[in-house]
C-alpha positions, 0 to 999 in steps of 0.5 A: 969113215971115222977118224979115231985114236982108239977105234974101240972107244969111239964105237963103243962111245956110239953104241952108249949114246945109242943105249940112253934112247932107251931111258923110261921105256926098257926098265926094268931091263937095261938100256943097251945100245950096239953098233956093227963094224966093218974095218972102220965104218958103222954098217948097222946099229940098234937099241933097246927100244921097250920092255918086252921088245927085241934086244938091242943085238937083235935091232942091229941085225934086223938093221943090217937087214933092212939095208941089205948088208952083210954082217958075217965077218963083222964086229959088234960093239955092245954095251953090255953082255948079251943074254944067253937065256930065254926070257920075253925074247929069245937069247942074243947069243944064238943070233949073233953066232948064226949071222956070223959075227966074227968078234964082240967088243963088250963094255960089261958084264950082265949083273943078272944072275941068269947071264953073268958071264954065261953068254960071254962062255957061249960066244967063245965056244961058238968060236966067236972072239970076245973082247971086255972091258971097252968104256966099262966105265961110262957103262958102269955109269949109265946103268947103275940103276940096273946094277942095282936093281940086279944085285940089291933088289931095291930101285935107283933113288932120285930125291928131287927137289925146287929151292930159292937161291937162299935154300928154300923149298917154298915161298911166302903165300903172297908169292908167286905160287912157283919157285922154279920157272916153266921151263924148268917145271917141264923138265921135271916132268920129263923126269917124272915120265922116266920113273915107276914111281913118285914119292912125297910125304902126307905133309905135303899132300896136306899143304899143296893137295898136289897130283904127282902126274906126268904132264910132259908135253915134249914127247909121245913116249913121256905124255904116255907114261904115268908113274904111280904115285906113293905117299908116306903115311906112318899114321895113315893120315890122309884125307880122302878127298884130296886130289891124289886120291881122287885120282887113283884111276889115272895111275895107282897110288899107294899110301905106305903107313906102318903095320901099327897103323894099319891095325888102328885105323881099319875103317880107314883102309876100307874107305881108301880100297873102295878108292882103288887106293893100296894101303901097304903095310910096312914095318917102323924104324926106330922113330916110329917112321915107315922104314924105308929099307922095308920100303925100297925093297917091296918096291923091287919086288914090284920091278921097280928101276927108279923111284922120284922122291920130291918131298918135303924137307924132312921126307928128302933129308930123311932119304939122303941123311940115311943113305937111300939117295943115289942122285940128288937133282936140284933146281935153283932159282934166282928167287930169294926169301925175305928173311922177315918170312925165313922161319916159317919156311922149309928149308934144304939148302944144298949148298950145306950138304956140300959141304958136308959130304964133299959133294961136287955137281954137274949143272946147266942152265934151265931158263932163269934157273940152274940145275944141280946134279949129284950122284951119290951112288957109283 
């Protein structure tokens, strides 16, 4: 049993904690999470666990099933409205009224346009008592990428990024090669292993001939994952023999350019096709950059959730000052820069930008280093 002040709260809260185990697996549906209560005891819970699996309302009753417990009578508690249409799996709605659910506590309403508070309808003509609004909040919260990809068609924005404590992005070549510590670098991956894609600019495919993979140690789920790779080529300047695309076999990798380029450089794009690499075409904004609007919306026509972007300096300002970023997370090191080398180092100091834009972080320790996160985006 629970002890509580708010009992729909504190179900609700599980049923959340429950929907974040889904991160990187469901996308692009959303995370949900259920609990099912009998008075003030949890008799059966479930979550979303994959793309193209059952939903999490379903995982709740095969739950109650596998213990032998009866659900009719009980209450859900879930994290958002279920489905009422039929998609890779059958709506939710239909399960719920035949295991004789008698009420269901909803955090929120489904964004998607094929449920919108049509399920809600179907629960209450089925005679089943509806609750909204429970923690819509903390909902709201932990699926904006979703949201967002419903109702903008454009995928959640995280620009990512490693600095000195002094705001560096990078150290003097006698260095050591890494700013952040091991610890924090697996981190990253994590992260990577949470995304469709990640982004950097040609200069720095150029200056570190990087692979962008996934290389997560932690977990099966993280190791398998391989997020494509995109790099931003308004001149469609890459080198053939660079690493990236070298590696096109491991997870695709797309150079977006813009549509002029693609007219000058044909030979080029020929060259990077036989490499299994996708040269996209897109249009130029008003400095003759790949726009990244056309950018972020061709990504969510691919069903893209979330987009990594981890660089350099000008690619990272250029998302956040133009207002593409929706969280920003910061790795700090306790390293600094001799100010004898400052000048021919990027620079993208964070603690500017609070300035500006009046922005307050959460943050945690990761080793020697900190963590800095921002949301930009409700």
């Amino acid at each position: 049993m629970l002890a509580m002040e708010d009992p729909h709260e504190q179900f609700m809260m599980l049923a959340l904690q429950y929907a974040q185990e889904g991160r990187g697996a469901v996308e692009p549906n959303p995370m949900a999470g259920v609990v099912i209560v009998r008075g003030d005891n949890v008799i059966a819970s479930g979550y979303h666990q994959k793309f193209g699996g059952p939903h999490a309302e379903r995982m709740a009753l095969a739950d109650a099933d596998r213990k032998g417990v009866s659900v009719r009578g009980a209450t859900m508690y879930v994290t958002l409205e279920p489905c009422c249409h039929y998609g890779k799996t059958p709506p939710c709605t239909a399960a719920i009224i035949s295991a004789g659910i008698r009420r269901v506590v909803i955090a929120m309403e489904d964004p998607d346009e094929r449920v919108a508070g049509r399920g809600i309808q179907q629960l209450l003509s089925a005679r089943v008592k509806v609750t909204l609004g429970f923690c819509e909040d903390e909902a709201r919260a932990l699926m904006a990428p979703y949201v967002k990809f419903k109702t903008k068609r454009q995928p959640w924005v995280i620009c990512k990024w490693a600095q000195t404590s002094d705001g560096y992005l990078a150290l003097p070549s006698e260095q050591d090669r890494w700013i952040t510590s091991e610890e924090a670098r697996e981190h990253v991956h994590l992260l990577r292993g949470r995304c469709d894609g990640i982004l950097v600019g040609v200069e720095t495919i150029v200056a570190d001939d990087p692979l962008l993979t996934n290389r997560a140690k932690w977990t099966a789920t993280t190791e398998a994952r391989q997020p494509s790779r995109i790099v931003l080529d308004s001149n469609l300047s890459i080198r053939v023999d660079c690493r990236l695309v070298g590696s096109s076999d491991v997870s695709p990798v797309i150079i977006a350019t813009t549509l002029a380029a693609t007219r000058r450089h044909r030979a080029h794009m020929g060259t990077l096709s036989q490499l299994d690499v996708e040269v996209l075409g897109l249009p130029a904004d008003r400095g003759g950059r790949v726009d990244l609007s056309a950018l972020l919306n061709d990504l969510g026509r691919r069903q893209w959730t979330y987009l990594l972007v981890e660089g350099g300096a000008q690619v990272l300002r250029s998302f956040i000052e133009g207002g593409f970023a929706d969280e920003l997370e910061v790795y700090i090191s306790p390293k600094t820069v001799d100010e004898a080398d400052d000048e021919s180092l990027p620079h993208l100091d964070v603690a500017a930008m609070e300035e500006v834009a009046s922005l307050t972080p959460t943050e945690e320790t990761i080793g020697p280093d900190r963590l800095l996160h921002y949301r930009l985006s409700d």
